[in-house]
N, C-alpha and C positions, 0 to 999 in steps of 0.2 A: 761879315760874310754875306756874300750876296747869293739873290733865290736861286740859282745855279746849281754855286757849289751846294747849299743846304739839298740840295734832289740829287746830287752826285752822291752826297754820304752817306743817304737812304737807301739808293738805289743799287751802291754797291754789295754793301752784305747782302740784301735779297738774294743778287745776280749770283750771286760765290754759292750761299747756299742751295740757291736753285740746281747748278749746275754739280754739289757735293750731293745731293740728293738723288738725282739722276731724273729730274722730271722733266727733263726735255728741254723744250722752246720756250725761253725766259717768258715771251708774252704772254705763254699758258696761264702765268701766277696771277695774270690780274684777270683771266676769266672767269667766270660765274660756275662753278662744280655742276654735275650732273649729279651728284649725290653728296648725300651727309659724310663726314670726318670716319662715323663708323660704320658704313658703308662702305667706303675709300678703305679704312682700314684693314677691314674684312677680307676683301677681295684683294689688296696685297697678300693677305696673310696666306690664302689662299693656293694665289699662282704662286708664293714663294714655296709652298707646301708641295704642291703639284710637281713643281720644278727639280728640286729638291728629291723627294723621293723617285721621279723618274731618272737623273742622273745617277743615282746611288743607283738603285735595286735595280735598273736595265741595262745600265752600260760598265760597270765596274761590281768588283767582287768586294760588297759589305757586306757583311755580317748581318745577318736577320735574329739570331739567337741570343739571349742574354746568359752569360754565364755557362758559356759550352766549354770551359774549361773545368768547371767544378772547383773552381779555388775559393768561391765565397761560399762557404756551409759554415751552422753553426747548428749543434745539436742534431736534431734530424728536419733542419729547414734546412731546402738548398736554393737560394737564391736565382729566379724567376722560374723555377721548376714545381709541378706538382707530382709527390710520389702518391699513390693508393696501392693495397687498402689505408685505411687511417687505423691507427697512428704505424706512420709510415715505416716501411721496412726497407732502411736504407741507411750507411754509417760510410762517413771516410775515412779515406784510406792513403798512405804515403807510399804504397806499390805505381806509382803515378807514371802515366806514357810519354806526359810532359808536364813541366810547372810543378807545383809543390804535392798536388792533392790530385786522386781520382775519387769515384765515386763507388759503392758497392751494394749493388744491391742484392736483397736477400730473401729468398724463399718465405710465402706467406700458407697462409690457410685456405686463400685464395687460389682460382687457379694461377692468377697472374699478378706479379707485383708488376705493375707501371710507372713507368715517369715519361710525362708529357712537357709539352710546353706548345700554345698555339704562336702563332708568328704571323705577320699581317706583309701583305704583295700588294704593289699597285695595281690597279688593271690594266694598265699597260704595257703587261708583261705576259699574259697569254700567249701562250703559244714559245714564249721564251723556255729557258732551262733551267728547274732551280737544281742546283750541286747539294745536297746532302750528305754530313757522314758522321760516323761515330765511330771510335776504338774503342773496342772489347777485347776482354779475354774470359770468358769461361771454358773450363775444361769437358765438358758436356755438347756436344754439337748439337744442332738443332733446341738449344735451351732458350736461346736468344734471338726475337724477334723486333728490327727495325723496321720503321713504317713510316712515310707522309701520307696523310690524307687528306682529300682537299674534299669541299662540302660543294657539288653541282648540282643542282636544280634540288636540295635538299636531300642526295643522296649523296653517300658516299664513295670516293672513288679515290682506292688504297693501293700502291706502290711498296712492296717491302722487300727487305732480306732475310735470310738464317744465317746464324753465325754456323762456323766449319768446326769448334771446339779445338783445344788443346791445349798447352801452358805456355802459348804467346801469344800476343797480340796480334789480333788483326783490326781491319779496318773494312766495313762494312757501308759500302759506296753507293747512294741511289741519285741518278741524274734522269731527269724526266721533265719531258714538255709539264706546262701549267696548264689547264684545260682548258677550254674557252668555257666561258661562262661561272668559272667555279670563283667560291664567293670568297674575296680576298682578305679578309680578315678573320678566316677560318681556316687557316692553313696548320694541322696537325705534324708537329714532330714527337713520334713515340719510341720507347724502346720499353719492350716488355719481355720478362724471365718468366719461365713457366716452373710453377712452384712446387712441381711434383718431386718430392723427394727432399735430400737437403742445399739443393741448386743455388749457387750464388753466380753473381759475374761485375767484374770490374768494368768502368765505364769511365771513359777520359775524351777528350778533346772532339768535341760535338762542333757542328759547323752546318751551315743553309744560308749559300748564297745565289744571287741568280747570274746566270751568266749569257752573255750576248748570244755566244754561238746556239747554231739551231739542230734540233737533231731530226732527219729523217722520218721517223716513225715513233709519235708517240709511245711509250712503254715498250719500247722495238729491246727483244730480249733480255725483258722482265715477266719473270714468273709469274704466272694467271692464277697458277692452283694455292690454294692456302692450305698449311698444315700437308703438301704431298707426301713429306715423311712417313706420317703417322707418329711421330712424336708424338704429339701431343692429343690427350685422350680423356673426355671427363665419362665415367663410368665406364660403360664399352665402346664406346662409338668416337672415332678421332673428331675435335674440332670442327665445324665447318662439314663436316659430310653426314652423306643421309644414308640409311640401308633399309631396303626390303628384303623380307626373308630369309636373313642371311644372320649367323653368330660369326662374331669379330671376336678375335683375341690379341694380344698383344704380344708379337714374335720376337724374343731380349736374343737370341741368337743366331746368326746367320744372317742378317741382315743386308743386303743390298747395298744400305747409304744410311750413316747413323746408327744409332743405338739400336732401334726397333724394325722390325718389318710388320703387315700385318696377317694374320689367317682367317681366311674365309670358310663357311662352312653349312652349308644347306640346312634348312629346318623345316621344309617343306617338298615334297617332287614338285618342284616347276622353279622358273629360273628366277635366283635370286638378282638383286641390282644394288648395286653401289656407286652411290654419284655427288656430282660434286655441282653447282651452280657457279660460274663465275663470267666476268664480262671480260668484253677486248674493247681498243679503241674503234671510233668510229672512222675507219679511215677506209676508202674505195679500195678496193681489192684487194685486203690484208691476207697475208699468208699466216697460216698457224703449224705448228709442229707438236703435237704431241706424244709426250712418253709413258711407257707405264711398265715397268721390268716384275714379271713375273717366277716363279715359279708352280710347274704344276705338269704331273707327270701323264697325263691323260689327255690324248690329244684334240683338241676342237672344244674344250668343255670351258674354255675362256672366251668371252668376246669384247671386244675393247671400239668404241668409239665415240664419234664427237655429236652432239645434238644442235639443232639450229632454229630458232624456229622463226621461220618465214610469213610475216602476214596469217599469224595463227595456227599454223599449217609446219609438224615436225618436219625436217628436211635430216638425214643426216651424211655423213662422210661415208669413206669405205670403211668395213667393219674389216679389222685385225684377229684372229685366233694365234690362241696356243699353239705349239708345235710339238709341245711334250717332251719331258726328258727331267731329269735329276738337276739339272743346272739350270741358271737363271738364265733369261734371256727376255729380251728389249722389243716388245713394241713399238711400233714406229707410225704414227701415222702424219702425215703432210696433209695438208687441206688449206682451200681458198672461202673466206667464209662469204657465203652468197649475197647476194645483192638483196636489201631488205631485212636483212636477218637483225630481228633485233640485240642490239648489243648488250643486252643486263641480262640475256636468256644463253647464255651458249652453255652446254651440259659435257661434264666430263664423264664418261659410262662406262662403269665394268658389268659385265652381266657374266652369271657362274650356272650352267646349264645342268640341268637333273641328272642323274648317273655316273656325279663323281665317286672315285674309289679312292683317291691319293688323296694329299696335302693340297692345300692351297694355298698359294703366299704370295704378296706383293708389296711393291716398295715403291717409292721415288719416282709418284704420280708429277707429273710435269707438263704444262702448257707454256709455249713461248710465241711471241708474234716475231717475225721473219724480216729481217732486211730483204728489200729489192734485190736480185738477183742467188738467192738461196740455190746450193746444190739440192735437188731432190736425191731422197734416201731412198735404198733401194726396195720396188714394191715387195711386201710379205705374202703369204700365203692365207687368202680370207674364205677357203672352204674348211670346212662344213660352214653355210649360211648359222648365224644364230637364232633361235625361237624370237618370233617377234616380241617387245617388250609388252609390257602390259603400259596402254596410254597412259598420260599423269592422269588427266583426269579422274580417271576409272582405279586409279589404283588404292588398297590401302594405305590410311597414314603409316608412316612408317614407324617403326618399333624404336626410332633413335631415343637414346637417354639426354634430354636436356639438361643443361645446368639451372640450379634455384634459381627464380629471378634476382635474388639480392644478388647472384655469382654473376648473370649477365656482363658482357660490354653493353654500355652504353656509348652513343656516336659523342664522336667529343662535341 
């Protein structure tokens, strides 16, 4: 064999596995590296990572969830799920929407049993949509609360549903831009039963994918107010809301929407308030719609509207009154929220004015942000002016009954 062929038979396998490899231009292999083996390795491992999850989670419908079928449980572990309180309040079940097994969770001591599971987005899916959903069936409406949270500049910023109750299934759908900024390996999927009473609900075929298309208006009609029901109540005061001067009770008959309504009722001459804190996205010129279906038979002794606040500086919408009568009837207010207005400040307001004689009852508090081109609803009747409120500042704490801290949420 002469010197030739001996460098032909060396040279061949190099060449084969050079080009099985994919590194390129054969003469690469006899250049001097710019880096170490695991260096080099790293930074494949990398852009194969990078690559990878960006083809998956932005341009095709995978799966983010482990085990959104509930078919791997054994005892009360359900495989990549955590239920609380501990020891967990949750058994399976063969009532199932699909596949073998659903899941059941079950009334605690708490106010809420939860099952969560976090789920991890590339960042280069902002501003994309992830598809969320879960089938329920509890016969209780408003028992069953879904939710994504995503964690932005260490605050919270939560998207949910209420389930509608009855004895079939539904399917409880949240699609929402990702936020810019929000931290991608903190992406909360929850569903939690509120445990008052002996409340159960089946739980089946969980799913969180993202999907290419783009939606107009982040959070674009999804629900702002939490707990608007008044379902949900730890000692008098519903979830999430605050009261001045006012006793709350909890109205099991007549209700508006769901189980309960709530009654207002002065404890003081001067005007009591009931209010809600919650945020909108930050998007230029966002339209909001708010509702708030009252009853109350005294005319002008209700005032209903939205707070803003501007560079420190309260701003708010047109104020709504009563109209009075035996029968319910629907506030309405339309509003553009102002330029500057910070968005983790926007205030939902009822205010209940001195010199009521009737009932006072309300239900099915509602905030929505507006697609581009919305019909405006027709304007109400906003005399009598309402007594100015009493500034936050200046006002006293309110009389709300907190939960224990062990009962708190904690942000996932």
């Amino acid at each position: 064999m002469n010197g030739f062929s001996l460098i032909r038979l060396v040279t061949l396998p190099v060449l084969l596995l050079t080009f099985a490899t994919g590194c390129g231009n054969p003469a690469d292999i006899f250049k001097q590296p710019d880096s170490g083996p695991a260096e080099q390795q790293q930074q494949l491992s990398d852009q194969v990572h990078v690559e990878s999850i960006t083809s998956t989670a932005l341009f095709h419908d995978v799966e983010l969830l482990e085990n959104g079928s509930f078919e791997g449980q054994r005892s009360n572990i359900v495989t990549g799920w955590r239920v609380s309180p501990f020891p967990s309040y949750n058994k399976s079940s063969q009532e199932a929407q699909s596949g073998k097994l659903a899941l059941e969770l079950i009334g605690s001591d708490s106010p809420y049993t939860t099952l969560k599971q976090t789920i991890s987005i590339h960042p280069s899916v902002f501003g994309r949509v992830l598809d969320a959903k879960v089938d329920v069936k509890s016969a209780e409406a408003r028992k069953v609360v879904f939710s994504i949270t995503f964690k932005v500049d260490g605050k919270d910023k939560r998207v949910w549903r209420e389930n509608s109750g009855g004895e079939d299934w539904e399917t409880l759908n949240i699609k929402t831009k990702v936020p810019p900024g929000a931290d991608p390996k903190n992406v909360v999927f929850e569903v939690k039963l509120w445990s008052a009473g002996n409340s159960s609900a089946l739980l089946d075929t969980a799913s969180a994918v993202m999907k290419q298309e783009e939606a107009p208006i982040a959070f674009a009609a999804t629900e702002r107010i939490w707990n608007g029901s008044f379902e949900r109540v730890t000692g008098t005061v519903p979830e999430e809301w605050t009261k001045y001067f006012l006793n709350l009770t909890q109205e099991p008959v007549g209700a508006y929407d769901g189980n309960f309504a709530l009654g207002l009722a002065l404890i003081a001459e001067r005007t009591g308030t009931f209010k809600q804190t919650f945020s909108v996205p930050p998007e230029p010129g966002l339209k909001l719609r708010a509702k708030l279906n009252v009853k109350c038979s005294d005319v002008g002794k209700l005032a209903f509207f939205i707070a803003f606040d501007v560079d420190g500086q309260r701003t708010l919408s047109r104020i709504v009154n009563n109209s009075g009568g035996e029968d319910w009837e629907t506030l309405t207010i339309d509003t553009q929220v102002p330029q500057d207005a910070d968005p983790e400040q926007v205030v939902y307001n009822v205010g209940l004015r001195p010199g009521v004689e009737g009932e006072v009852i309300i239900d099915a508090a509602s905030v929505v942000a507006l697609e581009p081109g919305f019909e405006q609803e027709p304007e109400q009747e906003s005399e009598p002016e309402p007594e100015p409120e009493t500034p936050p500042e200046t006002q006293p704490e309110p009389e709300a009954e907190t939960q224990p801290e062990s009962e708190q949420e904690t942000p996932a």
